[in-house]
C-alpha positions as CSV (number, residue, x, y, z in Angstrom):
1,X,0.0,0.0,0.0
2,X,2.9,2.6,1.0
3,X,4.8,1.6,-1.9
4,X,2.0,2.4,-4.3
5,X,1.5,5.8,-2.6
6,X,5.5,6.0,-3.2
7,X,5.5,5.7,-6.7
8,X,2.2,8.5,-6.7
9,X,4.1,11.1,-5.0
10,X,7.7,10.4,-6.2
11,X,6.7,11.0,-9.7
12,X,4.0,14.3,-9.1
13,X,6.5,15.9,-7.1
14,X,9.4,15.1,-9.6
15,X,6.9,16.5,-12.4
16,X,5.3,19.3,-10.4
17,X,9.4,21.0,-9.4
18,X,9.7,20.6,-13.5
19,X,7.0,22.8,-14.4
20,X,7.9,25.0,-11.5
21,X,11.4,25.1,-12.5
22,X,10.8,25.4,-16.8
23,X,7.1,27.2,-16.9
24,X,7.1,30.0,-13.8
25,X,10.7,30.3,-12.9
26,X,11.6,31.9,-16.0
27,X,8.6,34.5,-16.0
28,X,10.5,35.4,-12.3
29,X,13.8,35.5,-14.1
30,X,13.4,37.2,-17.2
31,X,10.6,39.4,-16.5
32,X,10.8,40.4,-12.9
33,X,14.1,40.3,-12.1
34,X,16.3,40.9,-15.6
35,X,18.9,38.2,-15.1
36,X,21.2,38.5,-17.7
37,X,20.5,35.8,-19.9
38,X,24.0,34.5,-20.5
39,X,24.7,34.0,-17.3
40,X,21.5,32.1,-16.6
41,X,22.6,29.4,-19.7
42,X,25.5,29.1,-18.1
43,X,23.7,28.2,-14.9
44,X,21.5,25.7,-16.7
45,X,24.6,23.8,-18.5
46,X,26.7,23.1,-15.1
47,X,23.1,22.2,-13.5
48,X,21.5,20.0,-16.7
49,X,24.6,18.2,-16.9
50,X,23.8,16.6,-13.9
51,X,21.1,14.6,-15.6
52,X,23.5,12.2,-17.5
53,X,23.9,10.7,-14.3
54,X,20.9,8.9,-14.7
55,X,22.8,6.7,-17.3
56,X,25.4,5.7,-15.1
57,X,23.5,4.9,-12.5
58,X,20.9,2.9,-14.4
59,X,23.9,0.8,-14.9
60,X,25.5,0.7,-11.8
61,X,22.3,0.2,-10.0
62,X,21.4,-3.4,-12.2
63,X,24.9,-4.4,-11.9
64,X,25.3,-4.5,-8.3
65,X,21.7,-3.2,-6.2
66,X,19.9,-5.7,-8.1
67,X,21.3,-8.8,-7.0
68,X,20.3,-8.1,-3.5
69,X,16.8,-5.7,-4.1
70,X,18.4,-3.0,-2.4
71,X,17.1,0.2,-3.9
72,X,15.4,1.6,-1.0
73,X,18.2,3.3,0.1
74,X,18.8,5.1,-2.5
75,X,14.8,6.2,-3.4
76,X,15.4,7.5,0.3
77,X,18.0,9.3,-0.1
78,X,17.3,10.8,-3.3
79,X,14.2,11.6,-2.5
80,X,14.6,14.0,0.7
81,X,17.8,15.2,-1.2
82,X,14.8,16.2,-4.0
83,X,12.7,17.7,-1.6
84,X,15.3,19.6,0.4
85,X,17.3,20.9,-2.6
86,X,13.8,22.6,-4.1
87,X,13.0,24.0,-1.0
88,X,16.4,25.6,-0.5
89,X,15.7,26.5,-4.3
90,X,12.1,28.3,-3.3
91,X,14.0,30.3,0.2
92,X,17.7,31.6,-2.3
93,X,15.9,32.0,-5.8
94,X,17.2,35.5,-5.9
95,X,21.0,33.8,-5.3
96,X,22.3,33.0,-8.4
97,X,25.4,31.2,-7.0
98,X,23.1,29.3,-4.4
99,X,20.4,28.2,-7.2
100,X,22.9,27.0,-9.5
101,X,24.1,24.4,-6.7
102,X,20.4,23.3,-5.5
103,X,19.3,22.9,-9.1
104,X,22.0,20.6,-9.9
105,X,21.4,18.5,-6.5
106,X,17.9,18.6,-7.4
107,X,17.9,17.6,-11.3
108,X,20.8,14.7,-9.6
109,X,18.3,13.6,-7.1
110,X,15.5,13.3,-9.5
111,X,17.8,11.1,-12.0
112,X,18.1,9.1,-8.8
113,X,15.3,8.6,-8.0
114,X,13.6,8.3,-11.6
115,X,16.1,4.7,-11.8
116,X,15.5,3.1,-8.5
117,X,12.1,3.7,-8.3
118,X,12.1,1.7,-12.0
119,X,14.3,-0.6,-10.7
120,X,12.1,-1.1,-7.8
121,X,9.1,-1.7,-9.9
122,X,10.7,-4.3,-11.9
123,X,11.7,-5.9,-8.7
124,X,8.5,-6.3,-6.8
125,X,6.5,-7.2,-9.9
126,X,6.6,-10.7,-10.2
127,X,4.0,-10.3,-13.7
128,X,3.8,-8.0,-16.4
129,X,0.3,-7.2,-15.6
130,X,1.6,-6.4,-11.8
131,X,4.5,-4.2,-13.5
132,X,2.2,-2.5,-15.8
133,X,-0.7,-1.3,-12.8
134,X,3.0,0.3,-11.0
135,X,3.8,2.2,-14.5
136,X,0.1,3.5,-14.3
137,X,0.1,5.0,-11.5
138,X,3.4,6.3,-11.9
139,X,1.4,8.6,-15.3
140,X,-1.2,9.2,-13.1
141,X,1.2,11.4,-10.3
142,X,3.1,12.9,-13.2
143,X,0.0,14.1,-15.0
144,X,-1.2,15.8,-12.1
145,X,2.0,17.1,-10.4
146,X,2.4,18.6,-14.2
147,X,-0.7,20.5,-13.3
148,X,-0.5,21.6,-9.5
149,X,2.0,24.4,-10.5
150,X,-0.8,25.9,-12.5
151,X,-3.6,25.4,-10.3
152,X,-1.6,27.1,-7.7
153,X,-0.6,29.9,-9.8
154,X,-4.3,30.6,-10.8
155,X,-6.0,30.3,-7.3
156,X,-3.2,32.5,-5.7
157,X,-3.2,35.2,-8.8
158,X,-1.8,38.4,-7.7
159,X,1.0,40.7,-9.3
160,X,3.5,38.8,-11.0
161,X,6.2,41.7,-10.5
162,X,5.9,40.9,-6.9
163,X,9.2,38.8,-5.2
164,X,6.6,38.1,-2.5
165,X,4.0,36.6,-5.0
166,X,6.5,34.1,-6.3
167,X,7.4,33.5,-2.4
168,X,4.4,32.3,-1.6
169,X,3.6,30.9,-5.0
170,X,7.0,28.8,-4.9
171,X,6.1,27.8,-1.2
172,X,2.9,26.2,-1.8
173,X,5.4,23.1,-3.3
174,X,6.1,22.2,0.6
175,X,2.4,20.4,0.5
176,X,4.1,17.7,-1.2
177,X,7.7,17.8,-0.5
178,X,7.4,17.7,3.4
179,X,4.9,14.3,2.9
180,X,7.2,12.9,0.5
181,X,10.3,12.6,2.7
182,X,8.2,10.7,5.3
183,X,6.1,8.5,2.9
184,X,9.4,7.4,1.8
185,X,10.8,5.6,4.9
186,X,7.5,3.4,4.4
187,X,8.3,1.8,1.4
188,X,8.6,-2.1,1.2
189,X,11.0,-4.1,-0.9
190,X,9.2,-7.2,-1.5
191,X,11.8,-10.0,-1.5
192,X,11.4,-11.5,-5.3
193,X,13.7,-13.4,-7.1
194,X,15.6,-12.2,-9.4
195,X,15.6,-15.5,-11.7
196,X,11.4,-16.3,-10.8
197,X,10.8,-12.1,-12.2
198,X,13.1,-14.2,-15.3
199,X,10.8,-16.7,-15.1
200,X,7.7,-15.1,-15.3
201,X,8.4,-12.3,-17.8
202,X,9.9,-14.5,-19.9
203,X,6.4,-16.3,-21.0
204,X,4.6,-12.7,-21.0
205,X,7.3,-11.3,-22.4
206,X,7.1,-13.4,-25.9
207,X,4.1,-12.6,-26.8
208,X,4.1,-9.1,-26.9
209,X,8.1,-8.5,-28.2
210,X,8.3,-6.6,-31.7
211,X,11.7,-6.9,-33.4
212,X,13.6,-4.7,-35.3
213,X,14.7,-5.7,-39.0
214,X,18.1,-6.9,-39.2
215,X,18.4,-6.2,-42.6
216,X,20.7,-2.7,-41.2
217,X,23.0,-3.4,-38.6
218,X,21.6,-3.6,-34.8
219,X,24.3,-0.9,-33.7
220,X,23.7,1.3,-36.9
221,X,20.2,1.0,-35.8
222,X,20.9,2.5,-32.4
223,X,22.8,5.4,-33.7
224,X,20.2,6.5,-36.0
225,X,17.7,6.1,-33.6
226,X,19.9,8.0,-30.9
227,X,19.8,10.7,-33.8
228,X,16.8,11.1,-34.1
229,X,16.0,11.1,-30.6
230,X,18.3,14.0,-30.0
231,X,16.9,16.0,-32.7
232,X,13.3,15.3,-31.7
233,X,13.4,17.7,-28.5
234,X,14.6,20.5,-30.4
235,X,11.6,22.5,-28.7
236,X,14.0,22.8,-25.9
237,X,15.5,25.3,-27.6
238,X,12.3,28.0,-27.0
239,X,10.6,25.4,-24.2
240,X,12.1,27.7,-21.0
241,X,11.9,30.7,-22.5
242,X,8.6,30.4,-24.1
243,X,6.8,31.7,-20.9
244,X,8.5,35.1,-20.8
245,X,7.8,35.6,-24.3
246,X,4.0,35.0,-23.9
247,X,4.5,37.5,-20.8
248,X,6.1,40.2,-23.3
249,X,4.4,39.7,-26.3
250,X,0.7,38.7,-25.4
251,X,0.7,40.6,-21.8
252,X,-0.1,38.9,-18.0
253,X,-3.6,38.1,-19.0
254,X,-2.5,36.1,-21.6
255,X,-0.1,34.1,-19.4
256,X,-2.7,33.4,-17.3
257,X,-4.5,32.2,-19.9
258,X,-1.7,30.1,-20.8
259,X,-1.2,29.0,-17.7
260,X,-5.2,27.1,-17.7
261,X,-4.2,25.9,-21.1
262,X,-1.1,24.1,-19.3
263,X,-4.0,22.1,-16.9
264,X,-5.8,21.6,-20.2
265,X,-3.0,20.5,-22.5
266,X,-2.0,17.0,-19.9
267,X,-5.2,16.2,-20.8
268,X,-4.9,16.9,-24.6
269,X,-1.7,15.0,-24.4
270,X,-3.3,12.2,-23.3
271,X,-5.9,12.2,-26.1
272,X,-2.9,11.9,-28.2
273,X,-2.1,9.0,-26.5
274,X,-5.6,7.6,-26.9
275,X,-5.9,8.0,-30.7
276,X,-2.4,6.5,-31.4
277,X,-3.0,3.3,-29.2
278,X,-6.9,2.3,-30.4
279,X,-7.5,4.3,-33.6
280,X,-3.8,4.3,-35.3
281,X,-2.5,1.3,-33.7
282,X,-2.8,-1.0,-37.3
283,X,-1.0,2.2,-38.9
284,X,2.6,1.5,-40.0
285,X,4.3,2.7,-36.5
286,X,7.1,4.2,-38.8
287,X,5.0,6.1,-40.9
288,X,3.2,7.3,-37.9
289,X,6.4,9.1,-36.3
290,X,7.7,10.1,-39.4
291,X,4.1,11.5,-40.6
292,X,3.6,12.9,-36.6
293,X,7.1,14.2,-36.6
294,X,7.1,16.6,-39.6
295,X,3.5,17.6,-38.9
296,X,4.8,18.8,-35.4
297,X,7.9,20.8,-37.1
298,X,5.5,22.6,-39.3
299,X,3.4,23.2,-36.7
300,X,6.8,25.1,-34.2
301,X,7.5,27.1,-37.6
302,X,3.8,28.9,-37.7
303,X,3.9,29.5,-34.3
304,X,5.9,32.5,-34.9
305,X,3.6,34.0,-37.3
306,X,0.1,33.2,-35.6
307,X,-2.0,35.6,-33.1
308,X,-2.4,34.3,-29.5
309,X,-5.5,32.3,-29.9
310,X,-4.2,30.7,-32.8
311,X,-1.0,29.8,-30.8
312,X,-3.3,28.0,-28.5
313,X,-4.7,25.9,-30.9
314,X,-1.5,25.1,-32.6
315,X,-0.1,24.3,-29.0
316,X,-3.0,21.8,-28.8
317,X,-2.2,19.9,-31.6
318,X,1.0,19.6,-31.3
319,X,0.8,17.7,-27.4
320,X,-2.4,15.9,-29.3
321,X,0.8,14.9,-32.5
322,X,3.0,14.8,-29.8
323,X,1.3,11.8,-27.4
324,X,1.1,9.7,-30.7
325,X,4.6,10.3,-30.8
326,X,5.7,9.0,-27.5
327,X,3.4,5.9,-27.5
328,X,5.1,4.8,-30.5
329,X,8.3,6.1,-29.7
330,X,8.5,4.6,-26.7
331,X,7.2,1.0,-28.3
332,X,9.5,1.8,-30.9
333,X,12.7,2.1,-28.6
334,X,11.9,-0.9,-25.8
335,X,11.9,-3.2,-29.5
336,X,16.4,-2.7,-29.0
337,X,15.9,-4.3,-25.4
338,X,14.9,-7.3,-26.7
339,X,17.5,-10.0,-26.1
340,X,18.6,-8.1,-22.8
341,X,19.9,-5.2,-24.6
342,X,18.4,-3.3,-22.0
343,X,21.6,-0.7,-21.9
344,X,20.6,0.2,-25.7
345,X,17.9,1.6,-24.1
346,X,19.1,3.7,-21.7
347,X,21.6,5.0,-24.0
348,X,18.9,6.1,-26.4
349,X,17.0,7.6,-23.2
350,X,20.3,9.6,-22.1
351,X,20.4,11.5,-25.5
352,X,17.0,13.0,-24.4
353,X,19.6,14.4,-22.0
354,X,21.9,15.3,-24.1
355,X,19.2,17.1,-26.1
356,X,18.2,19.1,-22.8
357,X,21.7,19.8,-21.5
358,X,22.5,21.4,-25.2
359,X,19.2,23.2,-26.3
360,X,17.9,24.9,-23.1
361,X,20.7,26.5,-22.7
362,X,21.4,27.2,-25.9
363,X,18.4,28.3,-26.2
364,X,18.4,31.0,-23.4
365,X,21.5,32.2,-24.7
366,X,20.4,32.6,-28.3
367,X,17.2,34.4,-26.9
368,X,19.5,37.2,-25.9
369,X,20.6,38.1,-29.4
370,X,17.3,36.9,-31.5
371,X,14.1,37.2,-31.5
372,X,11.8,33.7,-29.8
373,X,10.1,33.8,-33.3
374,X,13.5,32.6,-34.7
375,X,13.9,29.8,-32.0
376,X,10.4,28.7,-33.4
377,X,11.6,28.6,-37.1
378,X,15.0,26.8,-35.5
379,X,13.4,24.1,-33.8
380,X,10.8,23.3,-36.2
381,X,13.4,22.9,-39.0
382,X,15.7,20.6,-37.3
383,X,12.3,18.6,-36.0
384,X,11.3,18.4,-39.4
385,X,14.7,17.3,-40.4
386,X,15.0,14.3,-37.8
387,X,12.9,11.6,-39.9
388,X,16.2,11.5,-42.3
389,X,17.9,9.2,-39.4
390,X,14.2,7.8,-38.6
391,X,13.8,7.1,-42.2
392,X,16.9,4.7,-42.7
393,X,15.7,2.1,-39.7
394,X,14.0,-0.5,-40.5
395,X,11.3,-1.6,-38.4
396,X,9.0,-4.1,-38.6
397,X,5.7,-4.4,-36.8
398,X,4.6,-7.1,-35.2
C-alpha cells in the first residue's frame, strides 16, 4: 500500500518541481528580475549536466543493487535530497550562485530517484500485468504534479512583478515535498527473485516482443535512432523561454491564460495517446512518427507567425501529434531491449539528455541576441529534419 502511494508522489513531485522550474521560474527571471541571460545558460549547462547521471547509475544500480533488491536506500536518499534541494531553491531564488548548486542536487536527485524507483518496480512485480498497474500510476502522479503548478498559480493570482507573489507561489510546493520525505521511509522491498521475475516475464514477455529488422546493422540502428531522438526535442531550444515571451508579447492576462491551457494541455496530451494506441495502432508505426514528426515541425514554424488564440490551438495539436509520438516512440525504442539489450535503451534515453543539456541553454543564450520567433523557425526545422535518421531504420511491426 505505501509503496504504491510512493510511486504517486515520487513521480507528481518530480513533475510538479519541472514545471515549477521550466514554466514559472523563467517569468520570475526574465521578466521580474532581468537576469542577464548568459549568465542564466550558463547556470543551466553546469546544473543539466547533472542529468546524464541517470545513465550511469541505471547501470551501476542493475549491476550491483539488483542482485540483493536494495534500492530503497537510494529512493530515500534521493528523495529527501529532492525535496530539500527545491526547497532551498524556493527560500535563495534571488542567489544565483546558491540556485545553480540546488538545481543541480535537485535535477541529480531526481535522475536518482527516476532509476531506483524503475528498478524497484521491476523488482516487486513478479508479472507483467503487476509491473504494468505500477507504471500507471506512476502517469497518473506525473499528470497531475504537471498541473499543481498551474492550479496554484491561478488560485493565488496576484501581481507577478511581486518577489513576495512568487514566495508564496513557490512555497505552496512544501504540500508535497514535506509528505514525500516521510512517505518514503515506508516503502517495502518485496523480496522476489531475481531469476522467478526471469521466469515469469519471460512467458509474458514473448508474446508481446516486436523486433527490429536486421536487414541494417543492430548498432547502426541505435545510432540513428539515438539521432533522431536527439533532434526530436529540439523545442527545448524555445521550451524555457517560451513563458516570458507570452509575458512580453501577449501581456499577463494572456499568461494566465496560458497557464489554464497548461492544466488543459495533460489532458490533450493524453488524447494523443488515446488515438495512437486504439484508432492508429494498425497504422505502420514508422510512418506514424515520421508523418507525426514533420506535422509537429511545421506546426513550431507557424507558431511564430500566428495571433495568441491561434498559438493556443497550434499548441493543442502539437501535445495531441505529440502523445502519438511518444506511444510509439517509446514502443519503438523498448523493441532494441529485446535480447537483454536493456543498456541500448538507456543509451537512447540519455540523448533525451543530451538534447536538454545542449538546447535549453542554448536556447536561453540565443534568446538574448534573437528574437523567440527565430527559435520557433530553428526548432521546427531541425524537428522536421529528424525523420532522415528515422527514415533509414527499419522496423518491422509485429
Amino acid at each position: 500500500m505505501f509503496n504504491f502511494g510512493s510511486y504517486f508522489l515520487i513521480y507528481f513531485a518530480t513533475t510538479a518541481i519541472y514545471v515549477y522550474i521550466n514554466t514559472y521560474l523563467p517569468v520570475l527571471f526574465f521578466n521580474v528580475m532581468n537576469i542577464d541571460r548568459m549568465l542564466l545558460a550558463i547556470i543551466q549547462l553546469v546544473s543539466y549536466s547533472s542529468l546524464f547521471v541517470k545513465l550511469l547509475f541505471s547501470i551501476l544500480s542493475d549491476k550491483y543493487s539488483a542482485k540483493n533488491h536494495e534500492r530503497k536506500p537510494y529512493i530515500v536518499v534521493s528523495g529527501v535530497l529532492l525535496a530539500l534541494s527545491f526547497i532551498a531553491i524556493t527560500i535563495n531564488f534571488t542567489e544565483l550562485i546558491a540556485f545553480c548548486v540546488f538545481l543541480t542536487i535537485n535535477f541529480f536527485a531526481s535522475s536518482l530517484i527516476d532509476v531506483a524507483v524503475k528498478g524497484l518496480i521491476i523488482d516487486s512485480s513478479p508479472t507483467l500485468e503487476l509491473k504494468n498497474r505500477k507504471i500507471f500510476l506512476t502517469k497518473v502522479g506525473a499528470a497531475l504534479g504537471s498541473m499543481y503548478p498551474s492550479v496554484v498559480f491561478l488560485l493565488i493570482l496576484d501581481n507577478i512583478y511581486s518577489i513576495k507573489f512568487w514566495t508564496s507561489f513557490l512555497s505552496f510546493s512544501y504540500l508535497f515535498l514535506i509528505p514525500l520525505m516521510f512517505i518514503l521511509m515506508l516503502i517495502n522491498e518485496e523480496n522476489i527473485s531475481s531469476k522467478e521475475l526471469r521466469t515469469s516475464w519471460k512467458t509474458e514477455k514473448n508474446c508481446e516482443e516486436k523486433e527490429i529488422n536486421k536487414g541494417a546493422s543492430f548498432k547502426i540502428s541505435i545510432v540513428l535512432m539515438c539521432l533522431y531522438i536527439f533532434f526530436l526535442y529540439s523545442d527545448k531550444l524555445f521550451e524555457y523561454v517560451l513563458s516570458p515571451w507570452i509575458v512580453e508579447r501577449f501581456g499577463v492576462s494572456s499568461f494566465y491564460i496560458f497557464s489554464f491551457f497548461t492544466i488543459i494541455g495533460i489532458f490533450i496530451n493524453m488524447l494523443g495517446f488515446v488515438i495512437g494506441t486504439f484508432f492508429l495502432k494498425n497504422f505502420n508505426r514508422k510512418k506514424k512518427l515520421i508523418i507525426f514528426t514533420i506535422l509537429c515541425g511545421i506546426l513550431e514554424v507557424l507558431l511564430a507567425f500566428v495571433d495568441f488564440l491561434t498559438f493556443l490551438i497550434i499548441l493543442g495539436l502539437i501535445q495531441i501529434f505529440a502523445g502519438i509520438i511518444a506511444m510509439n516512440l517509446t514502443s519503438t525504442m523498448m523493441d532494441f531491449a529485446v535480447n537483454n539489450k536493456v543498456r541500448y535503451y538507456q543509451i537512447m534515453v540519455s540523448f533525451y539528455s543530451l538534447a536538454v543539456i545542449i538546447f535549453v541553454p542554448l536556447g536561453t543564450l540565443l534568446s538574448k541576441y534573437i528574437a523567440i520567433e527565430s527559435l520557433f523557425l530553428i526548432s521546427g526545422t531541425i524537428l522536421s529534419c529528424s525523420i532522415v535518421s528515422l527514415s533509414l531504420i527499419k522496423i518491422k511491426n509485429s
